[in-house]
Each structure stands twice: as C-alpha cells, then as structure tokens.
Phi, psi and omega in degrees: 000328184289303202315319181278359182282313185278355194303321180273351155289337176294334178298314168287337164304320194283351175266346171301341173261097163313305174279317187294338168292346180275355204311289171345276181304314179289314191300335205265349180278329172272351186204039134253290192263027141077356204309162188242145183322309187299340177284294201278356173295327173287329190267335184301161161228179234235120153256146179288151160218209175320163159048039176060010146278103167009110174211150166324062192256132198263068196109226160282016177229110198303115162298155165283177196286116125108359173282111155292167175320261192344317135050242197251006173253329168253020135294330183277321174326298201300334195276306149014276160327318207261300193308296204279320170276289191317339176236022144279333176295323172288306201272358149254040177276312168320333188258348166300305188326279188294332178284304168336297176264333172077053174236126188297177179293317184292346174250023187291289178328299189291312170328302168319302187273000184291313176293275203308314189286328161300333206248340167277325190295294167338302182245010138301312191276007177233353204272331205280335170237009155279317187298007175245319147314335194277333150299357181251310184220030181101136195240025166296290167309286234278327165304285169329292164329283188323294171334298199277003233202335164261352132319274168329315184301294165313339138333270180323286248274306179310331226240012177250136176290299171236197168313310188306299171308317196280333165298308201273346160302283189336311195305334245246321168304318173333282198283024160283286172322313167319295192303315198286318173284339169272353144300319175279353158313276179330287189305311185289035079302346178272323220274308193296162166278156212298313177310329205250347192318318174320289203256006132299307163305335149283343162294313143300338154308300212269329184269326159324292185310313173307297176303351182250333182293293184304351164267338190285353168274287159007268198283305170300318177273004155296319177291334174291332207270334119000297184278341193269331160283030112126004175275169153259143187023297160284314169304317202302305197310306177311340183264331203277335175291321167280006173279304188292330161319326174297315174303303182313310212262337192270336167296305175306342182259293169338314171329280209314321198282310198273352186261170180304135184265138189086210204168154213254159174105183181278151176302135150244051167263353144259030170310117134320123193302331169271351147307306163300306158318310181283335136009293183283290190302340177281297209270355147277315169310333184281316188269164147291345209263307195286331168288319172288359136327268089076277205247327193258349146327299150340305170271307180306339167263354157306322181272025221245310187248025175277300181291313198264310176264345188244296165344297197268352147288330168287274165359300194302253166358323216264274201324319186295339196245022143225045171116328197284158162277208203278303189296311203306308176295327158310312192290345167276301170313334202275338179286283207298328183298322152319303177295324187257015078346328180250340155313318204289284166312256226294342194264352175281060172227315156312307179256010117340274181335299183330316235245048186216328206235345179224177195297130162323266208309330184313311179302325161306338204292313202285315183315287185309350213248287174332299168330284190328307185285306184292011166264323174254009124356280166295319160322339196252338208270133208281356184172114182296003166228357171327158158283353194246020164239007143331317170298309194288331187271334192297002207249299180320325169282298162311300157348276177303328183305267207320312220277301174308328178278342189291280211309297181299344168266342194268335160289307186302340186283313193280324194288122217288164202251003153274349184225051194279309191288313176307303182313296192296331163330264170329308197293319166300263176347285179329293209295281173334320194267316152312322189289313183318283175328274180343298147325298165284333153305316189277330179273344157272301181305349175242015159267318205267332174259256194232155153330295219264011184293345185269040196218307184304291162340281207308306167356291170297300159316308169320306171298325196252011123291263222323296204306328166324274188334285175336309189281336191272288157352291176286344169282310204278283165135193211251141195240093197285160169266158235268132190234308211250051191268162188124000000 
C-alpha cells in the first residue's frame, strides 16, 4: 500500500533526475533486445571539448573519452542497486534478530553492534586492495563478482540460527559489499568530465536513493504480505531474503555486459597492489583536499549505519512498545526509513547543481554544518514514527545527501587518474574505519544512554569535519571545477 501511496512522488523524482529515469528504456534495449555498443554510440549525443574533442553525454552530463551511453546507464542501474541491497540487509537485521533468534529487545543493541563492527572490520580490510586491484584489472569483474557474492549472501541469511551464524553471514556479505561500493565509488569517478561530476553524483543519488527506498519498502512489507498468504514467520523471512538473491544475481550479469571494460589512465597491471596502496596514501598526504575528503568519509559513512541500523532499530522498538506486532512495526520503521531516503533523492539534483557551479570543498564546508544540526535534531527527538518527526526526517535525509555527495566529488575532482582507484580506496578505508568507531560507540550509548544517543554523537563528529573541513578551505582558497577538459 506505501508503494502505491508514493508512486506519484517517486514519479517526480524521476523526472527531476532526468537521466537517471531513462535508465529503464535503455537498459532493456541493451540486454533485452541484444542493441550493440554501436547501435547505441549512435543514438548518443555528442559535446565538444579543447581542441575539438568529442565525448559521449548522457543528458546534460558530458562523459569521459571511450565512456559510453550505455555505460553510464548501466552505472546508474548498478548504483540503484549497489545502494538498495546493501542497505536492506542492515535495515532487516532486526527482524532476523527477533524471528530467528528469538532475542529480547535489551539485547538488540549490543547484537547489533557485534554485526556491524564485525561486518565494518571486513570491509575496512578489503576496500584498499580491491581499489587497488581495481587499478589493475579493472573495475568491471569486481563489481559483478560483488553482485553475485552478495546473492550467496542472501540465501545464507535467512536460513541462521544463532548469533554465531549470523556473525559469520555478515562476515561473508561483507566482502560482496566491499566490492559493489567501491566499485561504484570509482566509477562514478571515471566516467563524467570534471564539469559535469555534479551532476552525474546527483544522478547517482536520486538512483541510491530510489534504491534504498524501493528495496527497505519492498523487502520490509514482504514478510506481512507473505504472512497474510498464509506462511510463517520464519518461511515469510526466507522467501523475502530469496527474493533479493534473484535481484543480486540478475544484477550481476547486467554489470559484466554494461560497464566499461578495463580503465581510464596508464595500464597499471604489473603495479604491485602495496605499491599501489602506498600510492594511494602519498597522493592524500600531498593534497590538503584529499585528506579533508578523507576525514569527511569517516563520517558521512558512519552516518550511513546510524540511519540504517540504530534507526531502524529504534523505530522498531518505539512501534512494538505502542502497541504494533513485529511486522507491523517494521513496516512502519520502513515508511520513515523511506521518508528520509526519499529526502535524500529529491535534494540531490539541488546539490548536484551546487557542487557543478561552486568550489567542492566549499560545498562540504555547507554539508557538514546541515549535518551537524539535523543528526542531533533527530537524537533529541522524543519518537521516531510521530507525525511530528516528519520535518526531522526530511532534514535528516538532505543532511546525509549533501555530506556524501560533497565528499565523493571533492575526491573524483582531487584524485590523480592513474591512481583513482587506490585513492577512492583510502577514501573507502577512512568511511569502513567510521562506520566501525560508530558502529561500536552507537551501540553502547543506545544500550547505556538513549535510542537516540548514536545520532547525538555522529552530530558532534559531523562539527568537528565542518571545523576541519573550514580551516583547509580558508588556507587553501577556492578551487572551482576543470571547465575546458579535453
């Protein structure tokens, strides 16, 4: 019933993201009805840039030399995708916890963070040398493998008993996970020319977003619907977890046909991967830029599992303790998980816009300061499914929109382009090592304090990148994006 409520905001996102709505009709002309790269290098259109060179634009947003439509449509799919399973596995861990496991509410939190901190140790230790690998052979296999390794994951999940299983699914998704975001990391940094990086990264916004709403709606209102068809509990979780496998797997071949083969830049496939990783680690220590980058990674993916695991647990908890059954109250955590998510998706085409026409970092400096206030905003706030938390979440949504998208343009801007992927590495590694801190600090303050205290934290961490973020700005002065590339 929320899908058919929203269906006409969803419509208008897609058309305010323009490109990301055509995603649909082109993918099915390329992998249904077989169209060939040259058929569709024909239907593109074309910008000039110096000295009359040619490049590819999928709208208003001009691609790099040898980036195709095709492409950059099945980039946007894969970020659809990449977003939207990866952040259903977190927002229906709660409902593993309690059907599964049979586990009180009081022991929710520390599980919870025992999963994240577990499942963060991983793909901290895997982003640095798939973004290095990925320099190497490309960032095409590792995505697709990842899809499909994240299949395998969904499977598995449904099917654990105890903590311990549920511990080592995580472990086992983890590196699926690694692969698909950091690949969409990359890429979204390879394909636009530096002009246009805005607004490809609002293109990609409004389809994460579009992806995490329709799967935590999707995927969360599947076990009641399931259960009104007459199974149980347990069968409803297992069928709504193999629903997403189909999905995963059917993603994985979509990658492998459509993205770009190879990589931009000189080959570096006989590089050694700790020759490439220390690389990586030279050309941030160099920039000023790239360490505030960096540094605001740390947070913006940190505030990535405040909204996805201590929300929707808290939600969860608020609706059961008025009253809600188990599904009812997920279905209710999953409309607000929606509404800020769908907060998210309208405002990244505004900051697209932003982060195309003024200095990057400037734009982080203005992210991070929008953060701060709408994370302890929401911390403070007495119930997480109110009608009166409707303003918070919407702030709350924008908030994370900017701060991620500041951070992924002031690297694709900053990051040298033989060594994109190593960079986007570190810059991935900084986010895993937030999420981790986070993760484990947020799961004692919302055992030991409040719902809403890991909310409060990030709050503060958020100011204190602004404050970073400011002082490097005002030393360095303003560095606008690269207009004449080509």
């Amino acid at each position: 019933m929320l899908l058919h409520s929203l269906r006409g905001d969803l419509r208008g996102a897609s058309v305010i993201a323009g490109t990301a709505g055509t995603a649909g009709t082109a993918i099915l002309h390329a992998f249904v009805l077989g169209d060939s790269d040259a058929a569709l290098d024909r239907r593109k259109a074309r910008v000039t840039g110096a000295g009359g060179a040619t490049f590819a634009r999928l709208g208003p947003i001009a691609l790099s030399a040898g980036v195709t439509r095709r492409n950059a449509l099945t980039y946007l799919y894969a970020a659809f995708f990449t977003i939207g399973l990866v952040a259903v596995v977190t927002f229906m861990q709660p409902y593993l916890l309690a059907n599964n496991l049979g586990m009180s509410i009081d022991e929710e939190g520390r599980a919870s963070s025992i999963l994240q901190v577990s499942y963060e140790i991983v793909v901290m230790l895997a982003v640095g040398p798939l973004g290095a690998l990925a320099d190497r052979i490309g960032r095409r296999p590792i995505y697709a493998l990842g899809f499909a390794w994240i299949g395998i994951a969904f499977m598995l999940f449904p099917l654990v008993e105890t903590l311990d299983q549920l511990v080592l699914c995580r472990v086992f998704f983890a590196v699926g996970s690694a692969s698909v975001t950091s690949m969409m990391s990359i890429v979204l940094a390879d394909y636009p020319l530096d002009r246009s990086r805005g607004m490809l990264l609002a293109a990609s916004g409004v389809c994460n977003g579009l992806g995490a709403i329709t799967m935590v709606l999707l995927l969360s209102q599947l076990p009641g619907f399931f259960g009104d068809m007459g199974y149980d509990a347990l069968e409803s979780g297992r069928m709504t977890y193999w629903f997403g496998t189909g999905l995963a797997l059917i993603s994985a071949v979509v990658v492998y046909r459509g993205l770009q083969a190879g990589k931009p830049g000189q080959a570096r496939d006989k590089v050694p991967l700790l020759r490439l990783l220390a690389d990586g680690v030279a050309a941030a220590r160099q920039n000023p830029r790239l360490l505030v980058a960096c540094s605001e990674a740390f947070v913006a993916r940190g505030d990535l599992v405040v909204v996805n695991t201590f929300f929707a647990l808290w939600a969860r908890q608020a609706g059961v303790a008025d009253g809600m059954t188990l599904e009812d109250a997920v279905a209710a955590a999953g409309k607000f998980a929606a509404l800020i998510s769908l907060a998210n998706l309208l405002f990244a085409p505004v900051w697209g816009f932003v982060l195309d026409r003024f200095d990057r970092l400037s734009a982080l400096v203005a992210a991070m300061a929008i953060a701060s206030v709408a994370y302890v905003w929401v911390g403070f706030s007495p119930d997480p499914i109110a009608a009166a938390f409707i303003p918070v979440a919407i702030m709350l949504g924008m908030g994370e929109g900017a701060a991620i998208l500041s951070g992924a343009a002031v690297i694709g801007q900053e990051a040298p382009q033989d060594i994109r992927g190593s960079v986007i590495g570190l810059f991935n590694f900084c986010g895993s090592v937030g999420i981790l801190v986070i993760a484990g600090v947020g799961g004692i303050l919302f055992d030991a304090w409040m719902p809403g205290a890991p909310f409060v934290f990030v709050g503060f961490v958020n100011f204190s990148i602004f404050i970073f973020a400011l002082t490097v700005r005002l030393r360095t002065g303003p560095r606008g994006p690269q207009l004449n590339e080509g």
